[in-house]
LOTOR-463851 format. One line per field, with one value per residue (C-alpha): residue in one letter; y, z, x. Coordinates in nm, 3 decimals, m for minus. Each point is the difference from the previous one (the first is absolute). Layout:
N
res a/...
v Y/...
w Z/...
u X/...
//
This chain:
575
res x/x/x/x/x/x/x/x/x/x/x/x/x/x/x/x/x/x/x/x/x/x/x/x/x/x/x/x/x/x/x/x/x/x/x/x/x/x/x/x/x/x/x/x/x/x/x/x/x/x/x/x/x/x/x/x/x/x/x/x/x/x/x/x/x/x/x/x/x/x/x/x/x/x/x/x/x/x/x/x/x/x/x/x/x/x/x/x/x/x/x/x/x/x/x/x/x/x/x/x/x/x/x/x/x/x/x/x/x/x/x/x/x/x/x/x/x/x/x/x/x/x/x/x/x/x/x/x/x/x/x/x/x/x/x/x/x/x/x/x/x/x/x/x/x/x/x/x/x/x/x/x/x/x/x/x/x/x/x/x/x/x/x/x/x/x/x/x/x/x/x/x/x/x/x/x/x/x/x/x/x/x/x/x/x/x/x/x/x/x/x/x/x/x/x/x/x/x/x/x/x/x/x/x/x/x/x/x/x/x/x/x/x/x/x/x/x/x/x/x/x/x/x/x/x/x/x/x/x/x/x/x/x/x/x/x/x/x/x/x/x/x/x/x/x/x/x/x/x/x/x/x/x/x/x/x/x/x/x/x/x/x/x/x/x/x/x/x/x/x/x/x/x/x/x/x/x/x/x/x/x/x/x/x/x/x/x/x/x/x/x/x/x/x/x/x/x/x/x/x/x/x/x/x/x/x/x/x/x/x/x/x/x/x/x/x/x/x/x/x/x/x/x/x/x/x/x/x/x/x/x/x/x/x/x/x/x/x/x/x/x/x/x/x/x/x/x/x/x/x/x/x/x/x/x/x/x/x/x/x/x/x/x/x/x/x/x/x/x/x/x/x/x/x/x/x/x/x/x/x/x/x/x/x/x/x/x/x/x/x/x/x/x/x/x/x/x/x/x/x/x/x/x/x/x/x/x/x/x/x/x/x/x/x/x/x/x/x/x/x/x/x/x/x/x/x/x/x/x/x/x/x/x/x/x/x/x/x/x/x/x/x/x/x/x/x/x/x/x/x/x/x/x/x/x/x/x/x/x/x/x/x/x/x/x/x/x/x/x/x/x/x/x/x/x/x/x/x/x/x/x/x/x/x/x/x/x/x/x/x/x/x/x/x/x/x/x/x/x/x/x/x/x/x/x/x/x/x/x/x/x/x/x/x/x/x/x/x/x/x/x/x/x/x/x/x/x/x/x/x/x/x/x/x/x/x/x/x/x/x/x/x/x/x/x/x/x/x/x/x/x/x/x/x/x/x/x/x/x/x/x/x/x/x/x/x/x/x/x/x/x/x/x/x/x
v 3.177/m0.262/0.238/0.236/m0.307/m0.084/0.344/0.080/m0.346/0.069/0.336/m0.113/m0.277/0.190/0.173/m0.328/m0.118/m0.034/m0.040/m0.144/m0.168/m0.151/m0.295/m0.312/0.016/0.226/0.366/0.200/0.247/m0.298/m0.198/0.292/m0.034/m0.329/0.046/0.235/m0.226/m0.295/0.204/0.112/m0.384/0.047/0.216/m0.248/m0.182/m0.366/m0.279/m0.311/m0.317/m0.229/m0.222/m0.246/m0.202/0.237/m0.185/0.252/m0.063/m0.086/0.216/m0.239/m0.030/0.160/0.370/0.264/0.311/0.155/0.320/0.271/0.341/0.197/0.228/0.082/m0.304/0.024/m0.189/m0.309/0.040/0.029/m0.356/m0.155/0.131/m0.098/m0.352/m0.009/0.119/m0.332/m0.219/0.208/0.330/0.280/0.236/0.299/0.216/0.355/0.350/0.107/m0.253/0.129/0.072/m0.387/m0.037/0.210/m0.124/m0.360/0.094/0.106/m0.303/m0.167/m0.174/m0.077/0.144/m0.295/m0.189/0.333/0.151/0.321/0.107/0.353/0.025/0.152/m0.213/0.016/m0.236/m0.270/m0.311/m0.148/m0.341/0.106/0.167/m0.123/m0.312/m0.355/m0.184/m0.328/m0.199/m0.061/m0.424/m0.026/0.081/0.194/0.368/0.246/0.210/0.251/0.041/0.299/0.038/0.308/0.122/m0.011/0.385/0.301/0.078/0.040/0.056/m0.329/m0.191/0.076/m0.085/m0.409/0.209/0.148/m0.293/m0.253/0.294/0.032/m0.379/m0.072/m0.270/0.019/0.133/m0.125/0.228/m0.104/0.349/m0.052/m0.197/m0.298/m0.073/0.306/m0.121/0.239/m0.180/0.010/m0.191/m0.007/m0.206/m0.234/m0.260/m0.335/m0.317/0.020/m0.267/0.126/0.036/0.320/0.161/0.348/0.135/0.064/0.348/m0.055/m0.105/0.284/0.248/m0.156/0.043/m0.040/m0.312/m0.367/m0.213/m0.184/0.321/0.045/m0.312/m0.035/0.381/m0.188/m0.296/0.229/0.249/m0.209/m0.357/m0.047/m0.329/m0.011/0.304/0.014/0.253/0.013/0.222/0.313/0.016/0.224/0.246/0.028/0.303/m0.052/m0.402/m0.036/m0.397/0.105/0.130/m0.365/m0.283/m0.066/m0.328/m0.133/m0.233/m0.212/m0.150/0.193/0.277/0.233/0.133/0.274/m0.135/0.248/m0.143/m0.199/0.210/0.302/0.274/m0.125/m0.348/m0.217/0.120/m0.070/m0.333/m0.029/0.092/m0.246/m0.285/0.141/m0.077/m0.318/m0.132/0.142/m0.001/m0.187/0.065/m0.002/m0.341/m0.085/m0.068/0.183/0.312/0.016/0.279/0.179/0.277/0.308/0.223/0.307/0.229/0.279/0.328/0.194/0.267/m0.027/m0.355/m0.277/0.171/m0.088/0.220/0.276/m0.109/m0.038/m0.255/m0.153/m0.338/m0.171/m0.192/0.356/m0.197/m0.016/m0.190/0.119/m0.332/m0.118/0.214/0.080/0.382/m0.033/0.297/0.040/0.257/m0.010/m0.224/m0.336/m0.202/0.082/m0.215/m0.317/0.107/0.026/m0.310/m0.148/0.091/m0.124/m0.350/0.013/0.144/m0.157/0.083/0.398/0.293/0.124/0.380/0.191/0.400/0.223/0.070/0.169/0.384/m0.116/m0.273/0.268/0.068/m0.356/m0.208/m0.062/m0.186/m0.213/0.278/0.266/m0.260/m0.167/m0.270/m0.074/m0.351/m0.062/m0.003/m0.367/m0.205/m0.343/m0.102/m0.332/m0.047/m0.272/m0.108/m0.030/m0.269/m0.046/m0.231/m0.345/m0.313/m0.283/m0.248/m0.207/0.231/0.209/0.398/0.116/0.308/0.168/0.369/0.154/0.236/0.185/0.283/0.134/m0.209/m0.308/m0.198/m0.199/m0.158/m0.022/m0.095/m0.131/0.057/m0.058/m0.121/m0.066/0.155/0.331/0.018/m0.285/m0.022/m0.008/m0.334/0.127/m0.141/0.044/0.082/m0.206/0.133/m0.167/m0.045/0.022/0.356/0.137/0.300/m0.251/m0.140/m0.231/m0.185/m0.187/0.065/m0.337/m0.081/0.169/m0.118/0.146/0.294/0.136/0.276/0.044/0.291/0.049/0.256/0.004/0.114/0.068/0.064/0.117/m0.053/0.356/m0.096/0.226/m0.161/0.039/m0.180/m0.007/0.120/0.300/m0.005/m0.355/m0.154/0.268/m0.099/m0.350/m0.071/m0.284/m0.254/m0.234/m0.359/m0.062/m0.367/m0.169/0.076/m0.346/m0.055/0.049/0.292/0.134/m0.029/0.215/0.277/0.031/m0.004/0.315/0.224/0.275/0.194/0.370/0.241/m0.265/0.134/0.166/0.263/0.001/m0.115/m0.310/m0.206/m0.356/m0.028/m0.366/m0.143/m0.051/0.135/m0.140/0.001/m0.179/0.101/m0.038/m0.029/0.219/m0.048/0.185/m0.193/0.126/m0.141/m0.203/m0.170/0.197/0.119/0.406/0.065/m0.205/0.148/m0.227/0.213/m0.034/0.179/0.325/m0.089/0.212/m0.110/m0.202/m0.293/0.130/0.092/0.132/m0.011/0.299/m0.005/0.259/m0.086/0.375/m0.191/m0.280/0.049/0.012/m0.321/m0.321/m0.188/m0.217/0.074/m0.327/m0.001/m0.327/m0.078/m0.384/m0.122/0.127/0.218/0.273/0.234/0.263/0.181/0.377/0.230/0.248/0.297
w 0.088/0.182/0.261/m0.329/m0.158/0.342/0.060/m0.355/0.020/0.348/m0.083/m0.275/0.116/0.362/m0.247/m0.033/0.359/m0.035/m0.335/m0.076/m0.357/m0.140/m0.257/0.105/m0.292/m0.036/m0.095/m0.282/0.265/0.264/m0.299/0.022/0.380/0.033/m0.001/0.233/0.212/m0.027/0.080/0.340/0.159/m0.023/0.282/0.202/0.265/m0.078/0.122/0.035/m0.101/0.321/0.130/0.035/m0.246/m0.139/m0.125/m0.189/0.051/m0.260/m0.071/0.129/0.375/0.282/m0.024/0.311/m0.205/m0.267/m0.159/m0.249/m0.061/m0.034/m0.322/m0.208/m0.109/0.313/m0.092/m0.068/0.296/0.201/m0.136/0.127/0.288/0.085/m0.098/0.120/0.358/0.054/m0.078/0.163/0.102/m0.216/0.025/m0.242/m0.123/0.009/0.006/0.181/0.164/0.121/m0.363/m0.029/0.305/m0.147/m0.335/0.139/0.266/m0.324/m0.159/0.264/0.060/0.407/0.100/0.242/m0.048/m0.249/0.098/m0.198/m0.072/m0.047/m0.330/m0.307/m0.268/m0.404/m0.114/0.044/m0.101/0.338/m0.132/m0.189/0.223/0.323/0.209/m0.032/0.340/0.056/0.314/0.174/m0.043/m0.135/0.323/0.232/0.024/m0.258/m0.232/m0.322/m0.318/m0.165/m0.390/m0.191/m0.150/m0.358/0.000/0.099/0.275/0.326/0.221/m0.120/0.057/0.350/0.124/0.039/0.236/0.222/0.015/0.148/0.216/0.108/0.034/0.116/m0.269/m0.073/m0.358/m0.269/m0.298/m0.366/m0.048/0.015/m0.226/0.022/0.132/m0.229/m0.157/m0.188/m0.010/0.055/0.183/m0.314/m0.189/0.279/0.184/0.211/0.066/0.383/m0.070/m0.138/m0.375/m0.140/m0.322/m0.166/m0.374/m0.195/0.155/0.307/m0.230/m0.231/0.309/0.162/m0.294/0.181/0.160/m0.148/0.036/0.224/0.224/m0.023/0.144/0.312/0.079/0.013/0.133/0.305/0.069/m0.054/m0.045/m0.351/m0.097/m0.343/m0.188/m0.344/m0.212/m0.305/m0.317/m0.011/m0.106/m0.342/0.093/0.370/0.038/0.348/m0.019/0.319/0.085/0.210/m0.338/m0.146/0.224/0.370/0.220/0.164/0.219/m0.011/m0.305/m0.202/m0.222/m0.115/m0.325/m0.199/m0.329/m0.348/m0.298/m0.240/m0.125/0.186/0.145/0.245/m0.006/m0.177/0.202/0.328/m0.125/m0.129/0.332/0.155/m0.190/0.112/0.402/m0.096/m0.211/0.250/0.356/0.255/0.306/0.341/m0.025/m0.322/m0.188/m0.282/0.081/m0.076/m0.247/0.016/m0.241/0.060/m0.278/m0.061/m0.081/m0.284/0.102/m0.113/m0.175/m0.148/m0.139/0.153/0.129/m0.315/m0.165/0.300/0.208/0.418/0.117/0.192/0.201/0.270/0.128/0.186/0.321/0.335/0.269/0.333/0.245/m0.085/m0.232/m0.325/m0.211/m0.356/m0.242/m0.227/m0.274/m0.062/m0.285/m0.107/0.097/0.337/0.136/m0.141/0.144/0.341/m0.050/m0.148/0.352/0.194/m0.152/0.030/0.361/0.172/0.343/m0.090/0.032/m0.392/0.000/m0.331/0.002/m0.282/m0.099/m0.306/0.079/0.096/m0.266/m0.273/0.252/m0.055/0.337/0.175/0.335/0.116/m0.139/0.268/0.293/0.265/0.214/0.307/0.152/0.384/0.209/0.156/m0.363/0.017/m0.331/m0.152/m0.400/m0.153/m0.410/m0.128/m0.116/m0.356/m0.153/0.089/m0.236/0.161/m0.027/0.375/0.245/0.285/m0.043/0.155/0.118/0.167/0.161/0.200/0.289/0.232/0.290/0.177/0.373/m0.233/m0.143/0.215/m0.242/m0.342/m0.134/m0.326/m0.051/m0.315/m0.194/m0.313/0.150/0.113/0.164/0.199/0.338/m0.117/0.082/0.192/0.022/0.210/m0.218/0.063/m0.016/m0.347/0.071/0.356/0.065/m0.328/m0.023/m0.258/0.161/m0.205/m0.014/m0.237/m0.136/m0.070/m0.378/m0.157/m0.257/m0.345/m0.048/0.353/0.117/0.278/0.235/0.249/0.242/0.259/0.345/0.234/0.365/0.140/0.287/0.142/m0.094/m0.298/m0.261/m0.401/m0.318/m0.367/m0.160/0.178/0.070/0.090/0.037/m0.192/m0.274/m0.153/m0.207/m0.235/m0.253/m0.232/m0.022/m0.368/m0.188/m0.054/m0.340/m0.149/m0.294/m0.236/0.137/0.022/m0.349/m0.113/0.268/m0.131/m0.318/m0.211/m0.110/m0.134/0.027/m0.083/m0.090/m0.306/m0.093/0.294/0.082/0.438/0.200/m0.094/0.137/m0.051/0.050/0.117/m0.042/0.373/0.339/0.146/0.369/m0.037/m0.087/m0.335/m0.175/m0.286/m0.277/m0.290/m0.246/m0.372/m0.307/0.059/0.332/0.189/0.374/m0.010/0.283/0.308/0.289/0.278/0.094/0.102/m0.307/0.043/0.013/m0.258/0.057/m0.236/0.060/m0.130/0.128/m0.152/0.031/m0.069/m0.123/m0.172/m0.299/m0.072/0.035/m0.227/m0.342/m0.299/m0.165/0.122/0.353/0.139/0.342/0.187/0.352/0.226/0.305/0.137/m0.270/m0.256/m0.290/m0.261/m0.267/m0.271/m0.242/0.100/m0.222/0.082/m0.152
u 2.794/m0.206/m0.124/m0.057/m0.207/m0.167/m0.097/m0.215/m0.175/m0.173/m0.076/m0.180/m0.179/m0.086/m0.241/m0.185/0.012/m0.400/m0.055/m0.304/m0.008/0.331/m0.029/0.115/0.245/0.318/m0.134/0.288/0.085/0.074/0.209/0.242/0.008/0.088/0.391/0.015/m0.242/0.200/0.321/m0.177/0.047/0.382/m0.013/m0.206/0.162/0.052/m0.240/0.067/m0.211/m0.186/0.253/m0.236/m0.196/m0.326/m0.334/m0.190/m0.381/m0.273/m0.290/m0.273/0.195/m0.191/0.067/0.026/0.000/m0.158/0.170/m0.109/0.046/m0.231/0.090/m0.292/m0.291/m0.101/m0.333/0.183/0.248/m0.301/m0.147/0.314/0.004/m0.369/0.060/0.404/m0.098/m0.216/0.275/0.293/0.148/0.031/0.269/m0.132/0.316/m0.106/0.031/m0.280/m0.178/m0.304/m0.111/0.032/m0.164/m0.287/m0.028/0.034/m0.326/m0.167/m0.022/m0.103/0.309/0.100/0.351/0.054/0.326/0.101/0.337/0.180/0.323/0.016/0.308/0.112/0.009/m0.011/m0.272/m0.224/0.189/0.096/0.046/0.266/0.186/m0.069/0.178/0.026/m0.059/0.091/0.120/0.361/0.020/m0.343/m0.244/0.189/0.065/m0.154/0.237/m0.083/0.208/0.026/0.129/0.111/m0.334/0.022/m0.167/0.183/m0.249/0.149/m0.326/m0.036/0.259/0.011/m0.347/0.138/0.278/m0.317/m0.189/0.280/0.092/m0.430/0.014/0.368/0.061/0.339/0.094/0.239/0.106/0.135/0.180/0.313/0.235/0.090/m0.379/m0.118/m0.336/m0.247/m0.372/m0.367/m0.259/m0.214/0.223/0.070/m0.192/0.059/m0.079/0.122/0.237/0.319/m0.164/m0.015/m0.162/0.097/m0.020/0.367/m0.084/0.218/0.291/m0.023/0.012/0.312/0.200/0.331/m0.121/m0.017/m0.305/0.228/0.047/m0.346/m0.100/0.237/m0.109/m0.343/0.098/0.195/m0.238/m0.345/0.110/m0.111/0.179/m0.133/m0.079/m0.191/0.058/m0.258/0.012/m0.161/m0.317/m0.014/m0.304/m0.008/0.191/0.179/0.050/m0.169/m0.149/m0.246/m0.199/m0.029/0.106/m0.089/0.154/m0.329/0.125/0.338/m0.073/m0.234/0.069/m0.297/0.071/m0.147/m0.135/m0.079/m0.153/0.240/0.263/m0.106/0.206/0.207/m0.156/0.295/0.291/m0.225/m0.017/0.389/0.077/m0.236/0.144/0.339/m0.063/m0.180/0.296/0.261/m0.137/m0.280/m0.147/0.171/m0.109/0.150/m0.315/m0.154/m0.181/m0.358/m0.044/m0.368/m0.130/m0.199/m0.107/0.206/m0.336/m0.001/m0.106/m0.337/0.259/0.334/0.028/0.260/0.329/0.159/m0.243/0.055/m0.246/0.031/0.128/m0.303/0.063/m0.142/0.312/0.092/m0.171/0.071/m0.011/m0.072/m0.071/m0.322/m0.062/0.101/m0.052/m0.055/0.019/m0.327/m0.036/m0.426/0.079/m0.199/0.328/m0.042/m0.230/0.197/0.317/m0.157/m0.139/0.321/0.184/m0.229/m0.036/0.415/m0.073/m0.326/m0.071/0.199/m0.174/0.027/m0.054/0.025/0.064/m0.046/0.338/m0.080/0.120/0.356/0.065/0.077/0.290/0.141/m0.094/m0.283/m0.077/0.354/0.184/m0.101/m0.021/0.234/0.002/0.222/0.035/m0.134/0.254/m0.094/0.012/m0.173/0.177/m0.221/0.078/m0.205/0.029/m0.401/m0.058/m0.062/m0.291/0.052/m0.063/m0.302/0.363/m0.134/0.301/m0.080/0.096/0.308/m0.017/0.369/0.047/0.230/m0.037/0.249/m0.057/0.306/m0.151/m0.075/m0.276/m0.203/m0.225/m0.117/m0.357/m0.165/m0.379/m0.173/m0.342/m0.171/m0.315/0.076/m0.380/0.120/0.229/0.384/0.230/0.299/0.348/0.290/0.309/0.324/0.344/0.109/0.333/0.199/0.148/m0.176/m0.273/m0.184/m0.369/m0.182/m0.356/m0.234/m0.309/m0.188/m0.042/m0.350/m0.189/0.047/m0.241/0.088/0.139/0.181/0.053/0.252/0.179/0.302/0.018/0.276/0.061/0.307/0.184/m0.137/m0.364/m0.015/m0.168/m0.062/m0.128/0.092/m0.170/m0.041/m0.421/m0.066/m0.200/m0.179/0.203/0.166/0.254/m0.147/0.091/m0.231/0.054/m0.004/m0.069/0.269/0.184/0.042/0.185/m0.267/m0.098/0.326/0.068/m0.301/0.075/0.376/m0.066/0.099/m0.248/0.247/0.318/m0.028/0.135/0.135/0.226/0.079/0.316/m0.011/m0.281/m0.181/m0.316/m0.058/m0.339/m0.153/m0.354/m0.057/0.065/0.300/0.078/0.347/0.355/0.051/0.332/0.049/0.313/0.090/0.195/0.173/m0.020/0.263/m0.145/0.247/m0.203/0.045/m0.258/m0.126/m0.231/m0.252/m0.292/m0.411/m0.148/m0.235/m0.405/m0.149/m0.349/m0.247/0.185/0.373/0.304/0.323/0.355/0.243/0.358/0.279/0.134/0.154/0.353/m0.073/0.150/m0.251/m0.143/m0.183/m0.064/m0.218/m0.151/m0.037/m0.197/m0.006/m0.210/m0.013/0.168/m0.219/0.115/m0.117/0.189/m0.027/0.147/0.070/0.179/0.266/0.035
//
């Protein structure tokens, strides 16, 4: 019966071997497919997970490999490729590779450092079902893991199989149980550091498996040591992240933003609230939470109305350069610019994306990156604004490279037209990774740019960010918040919804660039709700905090927040 199964799925899907347009989504023919698919991995033979620890590599690291495949929107593929092949190789997954070659040539776009792979395959979505490569202990040998697709396309599922093979990097599989894992790169992403992201998607498709299974398959196979798992998001259709949120650097999340109460704007933000109140950075601070506009189409209304679901967090990076979808819509010259103030020194490149967004994905989610093979692993914190308080700024990273790190370096200004101060880093603490160094004390009004340099052992060298010293991370030095001034920045200027049901916003009179404790109190003084967290700059000299009350039973309670040992309430109704 197996073979009987086996047999009638691959004669039905070698009739797509080149199909050219497939939604990113599930079609209804492929929702009846998808047993017999899943039944075809019991007759694969077992793999087991590395026996060595995996770390699974961040989008921003230094990349070797670009991959696409080339299956229809070949206008857009070709933008990527123009700007990918400056930063990298491209390895162009194909069935006939001189008409790539030619329509490439066309557009006046150079074939040097452009490689093909002449395959069948179903569709165009190669971030979904292409492999995850991270590192054996960190920075040493390369490796590639490969998930069940979540699609019953075959020609698919076996181009991550082609590519290790092209590139010997040795290849992992989750088919088989116990490590059986059914996923997609679209609703996955890293920080490089053992913290992973995913929608409730990855749950719901491993219905046999607990969250607990989940997470040491992810833990074995990619070294994902702490795995968030958000709620689906209402009107995005296949739950995917990489439509609405996009990790930055190790401590800053870009999120998509709609207008208040719009579409799928309040579960974004119950889910937001969600990490924040339940997880940190690899560092175990806050993360820094950014918005970028979710835009509205020209046709069709929000998605809630059954409109496309535009976004411009489907980025990606590749090195020093970063590929932004645009749709020829007013939003998209603030988006750009939104990225690159995040990004400064990047190369920001939007491309139209308009013709393939109806299909539900646009720029990450037909791209792939694979790690170099010679890592030179630095992870640095930004640092946030600082207050004019008289101390120095500490500034920590750590760097590794499989022959070891020779020496780190600190260089930074308040006058970028100026020559930058350097610094050698020390080791902070004997036998650590940890390098440390000060930045002398500014004077309030300044700000302060800064970048990090390493050398290893083997002379290979490499910043963070990525283009310095064409680019800085930066922090302002802001007046000191006395007491007085304090009080009038924390004061309250609303709660709303009130009365509220789930998410919540306290809303404060000034721009806070502190942790702020935030309790939730009863009518009978009992504390029901406690959270420390930097509130979200709103602009025009605001910021907000967020909270979930769709737990709380109905009636009164006083939200309290504290900073410095100064206090504010109000009422808010439950209802």
């Amino acid at each position: 019966m197996n073979k009987f199964f086996t047999t009638i799925f691959l004669i039905l899907f070698s009739l797509q071997a080149f199909t050219q347009i497939l939604p990113r989504w599930l079609t209804e023919e492929e929702k009846l497919l998808m047993p017999s698919y899943l039944k075809s991995f019991d007759l694969k033979k077992a793999s087991t997970s590395p026996n060595f620890e995996v770390r699974n590599i961040a989008e921003w690291e230094e990349a070797e490999y670009l991959v696409v495949t080339w299956a229809g929107y070949n206008s857009i593929l070709r933008e990527i490729v123009r700007y990918g092949r400056e930063e990298t190789k491209v390895i162009v997954v194909c069935s006939d590779s001189n008409s790539v070659k030619n329509y490439l040539q066309n557009g006046n776009v150079s074939l040097g450092n452009v490689s093909y792979l002449q395959e069948s395959f179903n569709s165009i979505w190669i971030r979904d079902y292409f492999g995850n490569t991270g590192y054996k202990n960190d920075v040493d040998s390369l490796v590639m893991v490969d998930w069940i697709y979540n699609r019953p396309r075959p020609g698919d599922d076996k181009i991550a199989h082609k590519v290790s093979n092209l590139l010997n990097i040795p290849l992992y599989e989750t088919a088989v149980n116990p490590n059986r894992l059914v996923h997609t790169g679209g609703n996955y992403m890293s920080d490089g550091l053992g913290l992973g992201f995913s929608s409730n998607l990855v749950l719901d498709e491993n219905p046999t498996k607990s969250k607990a299974d989940v997470d040491g398959i992810m833990n074995d196979y990619l070294g994902v040591s702490e795995y968030v798992n958000m709620t689906n998001l209402p009107y995005d259709d296949i739950h995917h992240i990489d439509m609405h949120m996009k990790l930055m650097n190790e401590n800053t999340l870009l999120v998509g933003e709609y207008p208040t109460g719009i579409s799928d704007g309040p579960q974004i933000e119950a889910n937001i609230n969600y990490v924040l109140s339940n997880y940190t950075a690899s560092n175990g601070e806050t993360f820094n939470i950014e918005r970028i506009e979710m835009p509205k189409g020209n046709t069709g209304g929000w998605p809630n109305q059954g409109g496309n679901y535009y976004t411009y967090a489907n980025m990606l990076f590749v090195n020093n350069t970063i590929l932004v979808p645009v749709y020829n819509l007013s939003t998209d010259a603030a988006a750009l610019e939104t990225i690159r103030g995040l990004m400064p020194g990047y190369r920001v490149v939007g491309i139209d994306c308009s013709s393939i967004i109806p299909q539900g994905g646009a720029i990450h989610c037909i791209t792939h990156t694979i790690g170099v093979k010679n890592p030179l692993l630095i992870n640095h914190y930004p640092i946030a604004n600082q207050e004019d308080n008289g101390n120095d700024y500490l500034v920590t990273a750590s760097a590794k490279h499989i022959s070891g790190i020779n020496q780190m370096n600190l260089y930074w200004t308040t006058d970028t037209t100026q020559p930058l101060n350097s610094t050698s880093m020390g080791i902070a603490l004997s036998g650590s990774l940890e390098y440390e160094a000060t930045i002398p004390n500014q004077p309030a009004g300044s700000t302060v740019y800064y970048y990090i340099e390493a050398e290893a052992q083997s002379g290979k060298t490499g910043t963070r960010p990525m283009p310095a010293p064409k680019g800085f991370y930066s922090f302002e030095v802001m007046p000191f918040a006395g007491v007085e001034q304090l009080e009038k920045d924390l004061s309250i200027s609303r709660v709303f919804p009130n009365p509220a049901k789930a998410i919540a916003a306290i809303e404060l009179n000034g721009e806070i660039n502190q942790p702020v404790n935030l309790k939730i109190f009863d009518s009978l003084g009992k504390l029901v709700y406690q959270k420390t967290e930097t509130p979200f700059g709103v602009g025009n000299s605001k910021s907000q905090l967020f909270f979930d009350v769709s737990n709380f039973g109905k009636g009164i309670y006083w939200v309290e927040i504290n900073a410095k040992g100064i206090s504010n309430s109000h009422k808010l109704v439950v209802e």
